[in-house]
C-alpha positions, 0 to 999 in steps of 0.5 A, a space after each residue: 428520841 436522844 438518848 446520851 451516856 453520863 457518869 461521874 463521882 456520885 448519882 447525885 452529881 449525874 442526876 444534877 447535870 442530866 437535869 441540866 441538860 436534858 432537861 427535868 423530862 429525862 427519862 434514866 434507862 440503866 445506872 451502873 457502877 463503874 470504876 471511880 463513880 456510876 455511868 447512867 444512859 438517859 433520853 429525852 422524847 421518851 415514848 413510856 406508853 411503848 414499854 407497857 404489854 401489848 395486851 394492856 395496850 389493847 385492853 385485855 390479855 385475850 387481845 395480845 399482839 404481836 410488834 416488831 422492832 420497827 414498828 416499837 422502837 421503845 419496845 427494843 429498848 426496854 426489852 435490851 440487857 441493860 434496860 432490864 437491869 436498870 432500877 424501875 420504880 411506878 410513876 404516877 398517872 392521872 388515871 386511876 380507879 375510883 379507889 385511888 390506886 394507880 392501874 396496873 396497865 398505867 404503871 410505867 418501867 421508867 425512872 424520871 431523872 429528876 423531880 418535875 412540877 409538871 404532870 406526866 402526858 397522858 398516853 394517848 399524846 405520848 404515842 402522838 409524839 412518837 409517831 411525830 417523830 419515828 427517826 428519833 428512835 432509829 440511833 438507839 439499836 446502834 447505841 446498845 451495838 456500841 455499848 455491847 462492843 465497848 463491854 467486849 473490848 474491855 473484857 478482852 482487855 482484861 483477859 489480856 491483863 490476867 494472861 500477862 500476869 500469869 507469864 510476868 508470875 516467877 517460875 517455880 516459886 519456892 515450895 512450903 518445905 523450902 519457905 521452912 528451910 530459909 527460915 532455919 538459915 539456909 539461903 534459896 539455893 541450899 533450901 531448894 537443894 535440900 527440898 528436892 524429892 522430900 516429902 517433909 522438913 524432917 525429911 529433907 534435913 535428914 538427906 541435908 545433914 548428911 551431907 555434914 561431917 559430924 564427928 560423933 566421937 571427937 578429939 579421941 586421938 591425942 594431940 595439940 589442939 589450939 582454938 582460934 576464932 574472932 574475939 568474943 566467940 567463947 575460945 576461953 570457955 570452951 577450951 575449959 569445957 574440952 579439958 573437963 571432958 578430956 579430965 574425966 575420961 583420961 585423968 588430970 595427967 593427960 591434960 594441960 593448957 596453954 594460953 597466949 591471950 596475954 592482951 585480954 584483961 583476965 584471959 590469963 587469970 579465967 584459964 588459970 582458975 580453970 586450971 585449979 579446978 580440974 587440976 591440970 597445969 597452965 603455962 603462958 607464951 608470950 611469943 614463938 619460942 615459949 609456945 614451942 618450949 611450952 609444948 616440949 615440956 608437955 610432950 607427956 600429956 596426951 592432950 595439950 589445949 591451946 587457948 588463942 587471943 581473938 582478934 580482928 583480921 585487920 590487926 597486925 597483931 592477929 598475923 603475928 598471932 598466925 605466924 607463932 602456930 604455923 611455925 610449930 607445924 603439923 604438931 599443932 591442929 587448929 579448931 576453928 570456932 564460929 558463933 552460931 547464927 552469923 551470916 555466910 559472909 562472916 564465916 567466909 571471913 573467917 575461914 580466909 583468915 585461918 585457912 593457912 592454918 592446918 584446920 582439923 575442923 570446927 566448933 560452933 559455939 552459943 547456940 543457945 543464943 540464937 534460934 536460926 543457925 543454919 547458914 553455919 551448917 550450910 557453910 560447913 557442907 559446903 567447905 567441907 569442914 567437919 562439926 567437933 563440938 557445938 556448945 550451947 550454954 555456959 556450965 562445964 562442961 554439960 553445954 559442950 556437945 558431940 554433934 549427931 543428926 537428930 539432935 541437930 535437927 532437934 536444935 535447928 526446929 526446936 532450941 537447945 531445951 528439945 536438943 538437951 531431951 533428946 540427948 537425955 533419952 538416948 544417952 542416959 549414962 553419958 560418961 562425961 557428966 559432970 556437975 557445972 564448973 562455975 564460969 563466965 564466958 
């Protein structure tokens, strides 16, 4: 018996090449599927009469015996793992009852390859051959050894592959709190800090955002403030929103404002309309000494707000705009504002751009237009600069806010609308509310 192993893309295809080369008298043992097709065993010389019960063979179940492996070659085929997987369908036998149905001792287990226009050998000249030819069968306990070894080794094979992968999988992957925190803003590192010991988001912005210097009651000691940042970031509104919170604690007559935007097209004018609506004087400095004289004359006002021209770090205006504020000293405290959801990098700038500046702290501003912003706060705890205010909208001066925990986690987990219902609710008597001062930012 010659028994051979043919796989390919489709049963069609394997079925045509085992009729071509085994001839239409191939006899298929198993058909599996493999990766890229199927793989069929098949033989040729096949004994099917030595697959039938030994009961049938010897006419009766009463009469069963017993056969060994060498002495039924073909049994130990049919009776191996893959021989009983294999698809089996009756084939035909010229004896049959007088009914016409085929006798359950005649039907065989095998499948012949392809169709064949000669009919089947009786059994009796089956047996015949196999006893011609008992070497042929000898090969076949060593084909199925081989076949289980190949299944051996690609298991291990695969076993090998999984442990691979787990020891190439990163080592602590970042947990569900801390997938929730990057996309609040907070890089890999902070995120993880953050996460450490913490049951919740909730609970761990909690434990983050005290490590945040939120000032609850700013701008509550008199002075000169002066307000710089990149162009764009709101100075000139936000100046106005301070000044009407100052105006309605403190009166007109503790309030001025200064500007020195005088490059900004209608800077000059947008504060100056301010001024006339909350009733408090604006004067222009257009170098150092008018600043300077500027703040001599308001030396009775208990707040003085200085509006900046916002520039790029590159413009040789910007140092020249530095240099006026460091000549005044420690008289004049600078709050830097930075746009809410910028990157790490952006604020960085920043902060080497104003640094040489004595910093009181910081204001972010537009909160209302981004939904992530918590590289801000990451850049604050870090840099150790305390939160004044955050603004999130353009009425005066209901969008400028004092920072407290819960609202800013309110604002980093649900928007401004969330941040505004909490304030409402814990501070219903706010005594800087005030109807909106029409403005453009």
């Amino acid at each position: 018996m010659k028994i051979k192993r043919y796989t390919g893309t489709s049963t069609r295809e394997v079925l045509a090449r085992i009729r071509g080369d085994l001839g239409p008298d191939a006899v298929i043992l198993s058909n599996r599927e493999i990766v890229g097709g199927v793989e069929l065993m098949a033989a040729v010389d096949f004994d099917a009469s030595s697959l039938q019960p030994d009961a049938e063979a010897d006419g009766g179940p009463g009469e069963r015996r017993a056969a060994t492996p060498a002495a039924r070659p073909g049994a130990a085929i049919a009776s191996s793992p893959v021989q009983a997987g294999a698809r089996a369908l009756p084939s035909r036998s010229s004896a049959s009852d007088a009914g016409g149905a085929v006798k359950p001792s005649q039907r065989q287990q095998s499948v012949a390859a392809a169709p064949s226009s000669r009919p089947s050998a009786p059994p009796a000249a089956q047996a015949r051959d196999a006893a011609a030819k008992p070497a042929a069968a000898a090969p076949a306990p060593a084909v199925w050894a081989g076949e289980i070894r190949e299944l051996r080794d690609e298991l291990e094979e695969l076993r090998e592959w999984v442990r691979a992968s787990v020891a190439q999988a990163p080592v602590g992957s970042p947990s569900a709190i801390e997938l929730r925190l990057q996309a609040l803003g907070l890089d890999a590192r902070a995120a993880r800090e953050a996460a450490a010991g913490a049951k919740d988001v909730d609970q761990a912005l909690d434990a983050w955002l005290a490590g945040v210097e939120l000032r609850e009651d700013p701008m509550r000691e008199p002075g000169v403030y002066a307000l710089v940042g990149a162009t764009g970031v709101g100075k000139t509104t936000t100046i106005a929103k301070i000044a009407a919170r100052l105006v309605l604690r403190h009166g007109t007559e503790s309030v001025a404002l200064v500007t020195t935007d005088t490059y900004r097209i209608g800077g000059v004018e947008q504060l100056r309309i301010y001024g006339r609506i909350l009733g408090v004087p604006v004067a222009v400095a257009r170098d150092a000494a008018e600043l300077r004289a500027h703040l001599q004359a308001f030396s009775d006002r208990s707040f003085v707000l200085v509006d900046t021209i916002g520039l790029s770090p590159r413009d040789a205006r910007m140092a020249e705009q530095l240099r006026w504020l460091g000549e005044q000293g420690t008289a004049v405290r600078a709050l830097l504002l930075l746009g809410a959801g910028m990157s790490l990098a952006v604020y960085e700038q920043a902060w080497q751009t104003y640094r040489q500046l004595p910093l009181a702290g910081c204001i972010l501003t537009k909160l209302d237009e981004t939904a992530v912003f918590g590289a801000a706060l990451q850049w604050l705890r870090e840099h150790a600069q305390p939160l004044w205010f955050y603004t999130d909208g353009q009425r005066v001066p209901e969008d400028l806010h004092a920072p407290e925990v819960a609202k800013m986690k309110a604002l980093l987990q649900r928007g401004p609308a969330a941040a505004r219902a909490e304030e409402s609710a814990s501070r219903p008597g706010r005594d800087d509310a005030a109807p909106a001062v029409a403005n453009s930012r």
